[in-house]
VOKEPA-493166 format. One record per residue (C-alpha): residue number from 1; residue in one letter; x, y, z. Coordinates in nm, 2 decimals. Layout:
N
NUM,a,X,Y,Z;
...
***
This chain:
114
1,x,1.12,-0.21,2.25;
2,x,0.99,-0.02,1.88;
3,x,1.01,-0.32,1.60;
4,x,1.10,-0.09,1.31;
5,x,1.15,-0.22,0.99;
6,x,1.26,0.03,0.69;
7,x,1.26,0.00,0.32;
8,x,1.56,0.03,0.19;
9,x,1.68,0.39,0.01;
10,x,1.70,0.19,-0.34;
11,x,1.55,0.35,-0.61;
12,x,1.60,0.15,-0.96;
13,x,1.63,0.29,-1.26;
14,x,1.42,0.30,-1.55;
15,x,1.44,0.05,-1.73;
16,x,1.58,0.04,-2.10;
17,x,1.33,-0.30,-2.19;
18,x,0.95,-0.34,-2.03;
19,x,0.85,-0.68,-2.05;
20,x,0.44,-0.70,-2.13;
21,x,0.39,-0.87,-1.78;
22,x,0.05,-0.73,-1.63;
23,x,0.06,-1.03,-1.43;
24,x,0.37,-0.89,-1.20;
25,x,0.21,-0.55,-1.11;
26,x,-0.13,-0.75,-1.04;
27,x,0.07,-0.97,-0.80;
28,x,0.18,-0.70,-0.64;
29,x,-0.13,-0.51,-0.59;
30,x,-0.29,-0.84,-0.45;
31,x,-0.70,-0.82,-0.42;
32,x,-0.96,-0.62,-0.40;
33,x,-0.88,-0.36,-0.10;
34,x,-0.50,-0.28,-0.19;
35,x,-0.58,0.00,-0.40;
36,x,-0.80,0.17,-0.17;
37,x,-0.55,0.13,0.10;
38,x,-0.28,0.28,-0.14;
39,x,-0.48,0.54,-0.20;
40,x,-0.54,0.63,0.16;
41,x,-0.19,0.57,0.24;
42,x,-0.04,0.86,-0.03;
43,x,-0.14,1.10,0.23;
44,x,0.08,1.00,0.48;
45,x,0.12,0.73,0.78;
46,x,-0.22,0.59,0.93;
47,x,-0.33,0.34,1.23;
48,x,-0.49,0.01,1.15;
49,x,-0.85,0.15,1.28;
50,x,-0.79,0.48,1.05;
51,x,-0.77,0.31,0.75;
52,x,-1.07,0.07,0.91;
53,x,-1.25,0.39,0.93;
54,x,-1.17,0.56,0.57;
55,x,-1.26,0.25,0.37;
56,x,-1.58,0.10,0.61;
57,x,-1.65,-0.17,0.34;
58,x,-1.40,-0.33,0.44;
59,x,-1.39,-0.61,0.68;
60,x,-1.12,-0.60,1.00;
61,x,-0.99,-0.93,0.82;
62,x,-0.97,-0.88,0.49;
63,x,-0.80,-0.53,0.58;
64,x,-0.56,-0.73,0.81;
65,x,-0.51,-0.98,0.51;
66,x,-0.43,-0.68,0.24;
67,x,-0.19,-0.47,0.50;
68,x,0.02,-0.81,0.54;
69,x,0.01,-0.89,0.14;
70,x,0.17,-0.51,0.09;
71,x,0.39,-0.55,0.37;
72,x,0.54,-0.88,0.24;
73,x,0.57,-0.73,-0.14;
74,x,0.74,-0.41,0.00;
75,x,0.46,-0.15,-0.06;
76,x,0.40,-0.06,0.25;
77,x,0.60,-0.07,0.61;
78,x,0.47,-0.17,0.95;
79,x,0.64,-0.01,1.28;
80,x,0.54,-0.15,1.61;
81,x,0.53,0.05,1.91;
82,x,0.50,-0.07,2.26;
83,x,0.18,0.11,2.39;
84,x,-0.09,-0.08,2.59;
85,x,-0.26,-0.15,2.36;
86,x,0.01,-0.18,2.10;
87,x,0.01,0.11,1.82;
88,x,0.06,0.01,1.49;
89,x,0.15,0.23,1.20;
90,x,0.14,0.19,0.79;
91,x,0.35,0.41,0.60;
92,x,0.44,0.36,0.17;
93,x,0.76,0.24,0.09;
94,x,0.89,0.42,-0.23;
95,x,0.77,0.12,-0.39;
96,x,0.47,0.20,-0.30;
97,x,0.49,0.56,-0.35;
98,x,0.58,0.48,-0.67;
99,x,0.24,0.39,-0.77;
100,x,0.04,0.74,-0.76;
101,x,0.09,0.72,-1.12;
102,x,-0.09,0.43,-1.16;
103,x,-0.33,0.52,-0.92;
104,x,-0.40,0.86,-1.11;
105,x,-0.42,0.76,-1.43;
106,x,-0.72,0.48,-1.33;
107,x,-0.88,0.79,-1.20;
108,x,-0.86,0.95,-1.55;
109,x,-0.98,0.68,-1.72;
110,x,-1.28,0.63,-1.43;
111,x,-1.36,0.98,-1.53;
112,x,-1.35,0.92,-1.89;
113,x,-1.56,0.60,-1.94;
114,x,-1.83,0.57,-1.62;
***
């Protein structure tokens, strides 16, 4: 049995007030790895050991810890299948899709000022 668990279509809209709350999106994002594994993610749906193997400084358990932290805050989705041994995929919600402009623009500013 395939445990499939799908964001929902909801897009919000923009909103007409933006409260100065840095401390929400940093919630979000979680820790150290969660960008990298953004990042990775924006092109398309990876295994566990794929994204293991595109960010090695990561360790298996703080990469299991940062994939369940984005699961839980709706960035990312998990789907289960049943192969021996089970395959596991990670895919970004629209939520999480959402955030290649955030992503982009850190890039720019990297560029700028190191």
């Amino acid at each position: 049995m395939t445990t499939v668990r799908k964001a929902s279509n909801y897009i919000p809209k923009t909103p007409e007030h933006i409260e100065c709350n840095i401390e929400k999106t940093l919630d979000v994002l979680g820790g150290k790895w969660a960008f990298l594994v953004i990042r990775e993610l924006f092109g398309g749906t990876l295994r566990f050991g794929e994204l293991q193997r595109r960010i090695p400084q990561v360790s298996p358990r703080a990469l299991t810890s940062t994939l369940r932290h984005l699961e839980e805050k709706g960035v990312l989705e998990r789907t289960v299948y049943p192969t021996v041994p089970v395959t596991v995929e990670y895919t970004l919600t629209p939520k999480g899709m959402d955030l290649h402009v955030i992503c982009h623009e850190m890039k720019v500013w990297a560029a700028r000022w190191t």
